[in-house]
N, C-alpha and C positions, 0 to 999 in steps of 0.2 A: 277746327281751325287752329292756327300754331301758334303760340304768342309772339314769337319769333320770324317775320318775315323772311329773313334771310336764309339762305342753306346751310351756311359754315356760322355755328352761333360761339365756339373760342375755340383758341390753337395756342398749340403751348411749341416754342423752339428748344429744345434742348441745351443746357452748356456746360462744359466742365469748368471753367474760372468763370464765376460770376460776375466778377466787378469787371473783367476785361472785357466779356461779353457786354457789360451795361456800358463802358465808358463806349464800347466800339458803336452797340446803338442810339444811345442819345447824339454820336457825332452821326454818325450817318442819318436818324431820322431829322435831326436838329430838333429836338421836343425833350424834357427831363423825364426819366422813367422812373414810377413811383416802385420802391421794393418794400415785400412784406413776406416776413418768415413765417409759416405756415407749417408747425409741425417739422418735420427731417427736411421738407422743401422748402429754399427761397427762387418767390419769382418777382420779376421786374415787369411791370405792367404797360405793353404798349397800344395806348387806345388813345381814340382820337374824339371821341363823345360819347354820349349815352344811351347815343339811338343807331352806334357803328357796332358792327361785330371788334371783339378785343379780343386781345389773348397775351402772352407773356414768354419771356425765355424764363424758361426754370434749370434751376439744380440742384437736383433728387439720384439718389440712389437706382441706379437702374433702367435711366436717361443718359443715352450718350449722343453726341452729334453725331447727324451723317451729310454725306453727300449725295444718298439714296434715297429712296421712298420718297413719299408724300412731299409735296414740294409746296410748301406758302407762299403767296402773293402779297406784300404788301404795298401799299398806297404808296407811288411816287411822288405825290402830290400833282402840280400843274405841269413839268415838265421833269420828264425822271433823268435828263442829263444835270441838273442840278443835285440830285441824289446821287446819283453812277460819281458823280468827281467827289465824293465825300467819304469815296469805299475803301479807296488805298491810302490815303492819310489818317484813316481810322486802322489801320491795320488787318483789314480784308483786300479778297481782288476779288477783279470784275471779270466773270467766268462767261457772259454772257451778255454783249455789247448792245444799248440802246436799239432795238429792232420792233418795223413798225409791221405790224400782225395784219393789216391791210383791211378791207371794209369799213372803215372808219371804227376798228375798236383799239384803237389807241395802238399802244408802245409795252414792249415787257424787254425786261433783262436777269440777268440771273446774278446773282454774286458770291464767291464762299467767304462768310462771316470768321472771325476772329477765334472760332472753335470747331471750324471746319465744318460747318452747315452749309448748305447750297440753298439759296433763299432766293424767291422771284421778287421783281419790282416787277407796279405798272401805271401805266399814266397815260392820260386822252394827249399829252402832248410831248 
């Protein structure tokens, strides 16, 4: 058995400007993002408790943003058009409008972040 129930146990985003990368996350998540230099890497920690998968935007040597590959999801909260209006005043855009995925599993969108990452929201509302 896994100690870890969940599938995805941390994810790291890529950034090249850290602070603008943090200032652009704490406006869109609205939560403060704790940073800790770690060796050549600093990463800004976005987690939401201790019993949620977490993970960080880093910048490291050898991480660069994309708008490719592997695509993270994070938590809209209760309704992710309160998130979605928080992307272009941060200095991202919204690549990927409030859309409802249908069966009752909620809402996702897409947005490219402030270092040109393509990152998913999602929310039950």
């Amino acid at each position: 058995m896994f100690a870890n129930p969940h599938a995805i146990s941390w994810f790291e985003i890529p950034v090249a400007d850290f602070d603008r990368a943090k200032t652009f996350y704490e406006a869109v998540l609205g939560r403060p993002i704790e940073t800790m230099t770690m060796g050549p890497s600093t990463m800004g920690f976005i987690t939401t408790g201790p019993d949620n998968v977490g993970g960080a935007i880093v910048k490291e040597e050898g991480c660069e943003p994309s708008r490719s590959g592997t695509l993270v999801y994070l938590n809209g909260g209760d309704d992710l058009a309160t998130v979605l209006a928080r992307v272009a005043p941060a200095g991202g855009s919204v690549a990927t409008p409030k859309t409802d995925i249908g069966h009752g599993f909620g809402f996702f969108a897409h947005f490219i972040d402030t270092e040109g990452n393509r990152v998913g929201l999602h929310s039950m509302g």
